[in-house]
C-alpha positions in Angstrom: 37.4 203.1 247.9 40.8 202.9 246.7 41.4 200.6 243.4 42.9 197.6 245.6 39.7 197.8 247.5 37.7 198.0 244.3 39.4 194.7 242.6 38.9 192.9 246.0 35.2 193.6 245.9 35.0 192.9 242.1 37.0 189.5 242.6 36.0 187.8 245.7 32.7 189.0 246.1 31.2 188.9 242.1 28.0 188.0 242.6 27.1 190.6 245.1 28.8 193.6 243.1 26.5 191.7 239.8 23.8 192.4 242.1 24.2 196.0 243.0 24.8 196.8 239.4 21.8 194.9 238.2 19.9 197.4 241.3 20.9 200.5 239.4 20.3 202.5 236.1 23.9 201.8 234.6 25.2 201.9 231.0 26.7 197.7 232.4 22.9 196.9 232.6 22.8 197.5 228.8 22.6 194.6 226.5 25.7 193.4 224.7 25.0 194.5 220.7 26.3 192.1 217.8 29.0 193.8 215.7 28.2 194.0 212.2 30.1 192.0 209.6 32.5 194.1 207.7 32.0 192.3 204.9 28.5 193.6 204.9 29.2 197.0 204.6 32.7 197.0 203.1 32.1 198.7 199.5 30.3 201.6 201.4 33.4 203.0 203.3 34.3 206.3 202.8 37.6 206.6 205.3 39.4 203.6 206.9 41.5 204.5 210.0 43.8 202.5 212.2 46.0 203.0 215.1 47.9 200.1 217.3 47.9 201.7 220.4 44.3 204.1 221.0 42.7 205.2 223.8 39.3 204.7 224.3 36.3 205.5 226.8 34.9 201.8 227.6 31.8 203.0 228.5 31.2 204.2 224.7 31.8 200.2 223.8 28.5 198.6 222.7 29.2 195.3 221.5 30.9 192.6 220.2 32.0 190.2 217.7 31.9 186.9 219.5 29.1 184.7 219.3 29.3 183.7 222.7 28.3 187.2 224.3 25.9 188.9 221.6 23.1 186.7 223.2 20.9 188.5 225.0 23.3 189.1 228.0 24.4 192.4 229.7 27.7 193.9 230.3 27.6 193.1 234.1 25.9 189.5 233.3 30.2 188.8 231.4 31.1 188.4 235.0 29.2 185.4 235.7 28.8 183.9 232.2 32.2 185.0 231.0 34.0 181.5 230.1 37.4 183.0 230.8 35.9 184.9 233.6 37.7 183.7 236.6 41.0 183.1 235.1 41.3 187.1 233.9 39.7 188.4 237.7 42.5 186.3 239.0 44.9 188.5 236.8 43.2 191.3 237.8 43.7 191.1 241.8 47.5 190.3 240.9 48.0 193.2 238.5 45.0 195.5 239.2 47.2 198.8 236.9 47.2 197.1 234.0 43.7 198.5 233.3 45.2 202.1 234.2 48.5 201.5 232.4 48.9 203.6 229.0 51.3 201.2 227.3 50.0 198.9 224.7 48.6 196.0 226.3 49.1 192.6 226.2 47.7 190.5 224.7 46.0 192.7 222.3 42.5 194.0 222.8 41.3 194.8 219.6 38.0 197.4 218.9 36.2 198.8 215.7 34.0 201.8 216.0 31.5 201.9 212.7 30.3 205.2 212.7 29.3 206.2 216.1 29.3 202.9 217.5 32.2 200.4 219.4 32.7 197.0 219.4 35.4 194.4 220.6 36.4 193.2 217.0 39.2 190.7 218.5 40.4 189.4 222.0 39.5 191.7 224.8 35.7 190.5 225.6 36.4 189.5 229.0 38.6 192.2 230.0 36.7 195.1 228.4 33.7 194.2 231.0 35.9 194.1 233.8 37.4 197.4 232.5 33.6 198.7 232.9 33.2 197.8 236.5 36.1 198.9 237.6 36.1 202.1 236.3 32.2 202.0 237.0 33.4 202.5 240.8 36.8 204.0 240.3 35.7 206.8 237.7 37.9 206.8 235.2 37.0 205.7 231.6 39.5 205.8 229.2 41.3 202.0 228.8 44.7 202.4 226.5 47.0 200.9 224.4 43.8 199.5 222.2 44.5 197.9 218.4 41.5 200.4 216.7 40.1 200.6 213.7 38.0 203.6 212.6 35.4 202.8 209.8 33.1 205.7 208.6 30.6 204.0 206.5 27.5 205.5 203.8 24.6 203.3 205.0 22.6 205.4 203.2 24.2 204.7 200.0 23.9 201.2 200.8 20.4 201.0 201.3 20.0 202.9 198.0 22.1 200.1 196.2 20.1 197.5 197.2 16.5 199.5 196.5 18.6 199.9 192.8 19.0 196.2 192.7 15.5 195.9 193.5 13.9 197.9 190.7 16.7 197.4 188.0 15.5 193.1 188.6 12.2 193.9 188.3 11.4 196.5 185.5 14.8 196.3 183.9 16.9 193.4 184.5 19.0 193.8 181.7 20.9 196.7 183.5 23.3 195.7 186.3 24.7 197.8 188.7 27.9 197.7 190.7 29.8 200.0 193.7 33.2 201.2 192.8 35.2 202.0 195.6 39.1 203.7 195.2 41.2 205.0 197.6 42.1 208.2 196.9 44.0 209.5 199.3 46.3 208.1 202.5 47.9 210.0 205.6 50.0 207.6 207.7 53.1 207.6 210.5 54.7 204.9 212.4 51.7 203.1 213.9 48.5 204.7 212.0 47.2 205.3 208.9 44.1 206.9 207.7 42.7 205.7 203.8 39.9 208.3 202.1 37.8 206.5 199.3 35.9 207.5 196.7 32.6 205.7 196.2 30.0 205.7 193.1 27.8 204.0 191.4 27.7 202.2 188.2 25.0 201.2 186.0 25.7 199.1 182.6 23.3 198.0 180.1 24.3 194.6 178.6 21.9 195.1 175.7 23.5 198.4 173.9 26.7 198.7 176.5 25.7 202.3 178.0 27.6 202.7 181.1 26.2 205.4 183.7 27.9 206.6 186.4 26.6 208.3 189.9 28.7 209.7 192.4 28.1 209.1 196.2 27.3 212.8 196.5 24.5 212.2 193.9 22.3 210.8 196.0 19.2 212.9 195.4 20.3 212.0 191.6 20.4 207.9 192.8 16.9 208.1 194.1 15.4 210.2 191.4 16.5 207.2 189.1 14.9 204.4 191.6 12.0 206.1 191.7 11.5 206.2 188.0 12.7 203.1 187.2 10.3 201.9 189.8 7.8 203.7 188.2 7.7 202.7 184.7 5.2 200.7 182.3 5.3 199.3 179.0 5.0 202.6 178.0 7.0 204.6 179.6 9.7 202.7 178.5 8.9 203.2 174.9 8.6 206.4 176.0 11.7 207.5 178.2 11.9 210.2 180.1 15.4 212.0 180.4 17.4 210.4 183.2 16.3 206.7 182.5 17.3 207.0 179.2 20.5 208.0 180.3 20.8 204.2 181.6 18.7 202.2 179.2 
């Protein structure tokens, strides 16, 4: 089919191309994934890239940042639960290239890829799944002109923080601890920009004022400190072995 065929089947008859989709094992049967916070995960990233006009492959987009479509509900399901659905399919039968132009597009469609996954962080929900479909038949993949932001996160840096938390409130809860991210480093032109951080680990005694600090590379050092902390008794901290007395 040609693409003015395509659009004509995608727009006037929806519900039987929902159908067909909905028939077959397609990456628009998948469900539509909630985009993490960045606020969640913020002191944990290592390189912060953006770009105002990107090209992405939509098929590598797994979710979203609105409320209204991280549900429960499928890629193919935006066509019929979409709330701006039939406005934007009218704009697609009038201007069916904007989905194949390269120039930035307007208004803005906005993504964020965390790691190795892509979500719609802005505007662009309802024409990201018509972008599916209708490459879906047509074959191409790559939509342009995208705002996109780049995060590359250590969530497993983050998941030893909070296990620290969890032991330091427990056996030692006079001993805080804090993530100190820097950037260290930016490369930029007209219309990108990549930041590098540097991320550690700070421990601090309010009782005798010690300060500790571990590096993100330290991790094997991080959870050899959990693990004793975790581990000691009355005892033991009379007692202290080597690296915990480092902290307390």
């Amino acid at each position: 089919m040609t693409v003015e065929e395509v659009v004509k089947r995608i727009a006037a008859e929806t519900d039987k191309v929902i159908e067909e989709i909905k028939s077959r094992d397609c990456l628009l049967n998948n469900t539509i994934e909630k985009c993490p916070e960045p606020e969640s995960f913020r002191n944990y990233i290592v390189t912060e890239y953006w770009s105002d006009s990107e090209s992405v492959n939509v098929f590598q987009i797994t979710g979203t940042s609105c409320s209204d479509y991280d549900c429960g509900i499928s890629w193919i399901d935006m066509l019929r639960f979409g709330k701006k659905m039939s406005f934007t399919l009218e704009l697609l039968k009038k201007n069916p290239y904007y989905y194949f132009d390269t120039a930035k597009k307007i208004p803005d469609m906005h993504f964020t890829r965390i790691n190795d996954r892509i979500y719609i962080s802005g505007d662009g929900n309802h024409r990201t799944a018509i972008a599916k479909v209708l490459f879906y038949y047509t074959g191409n993949t790559m939509l342009h002109g995208i705002d996109f932001t780049e995060y590359q996160v250590d969530f497993e840096l983050k998941y030893l923080f909070e296990e620290l938390e969890r032991v330091l409130y427990q056996k030692l809860p006079y001993v805080k601890a804090e993530v100190i991210r820097k950037c260290v480093k930016r490369e930029d032109t007209a219309g990108w920009k990549k930041d590098y951080y540097e991320v550690e680990v700070k421990l601090i005694n309010y009782r005798n004022g010690k300060e500790f600090k571990i590096k993100r590379e330290q991790k094997d050092l991080l959870r050899k400190l959990i693990d004793e902390i975790d581990g000691l008794s009355f005892w033991k901290k009379i007692f202290k072995n080597r690296l915990v007395a480092n902290v307390i």
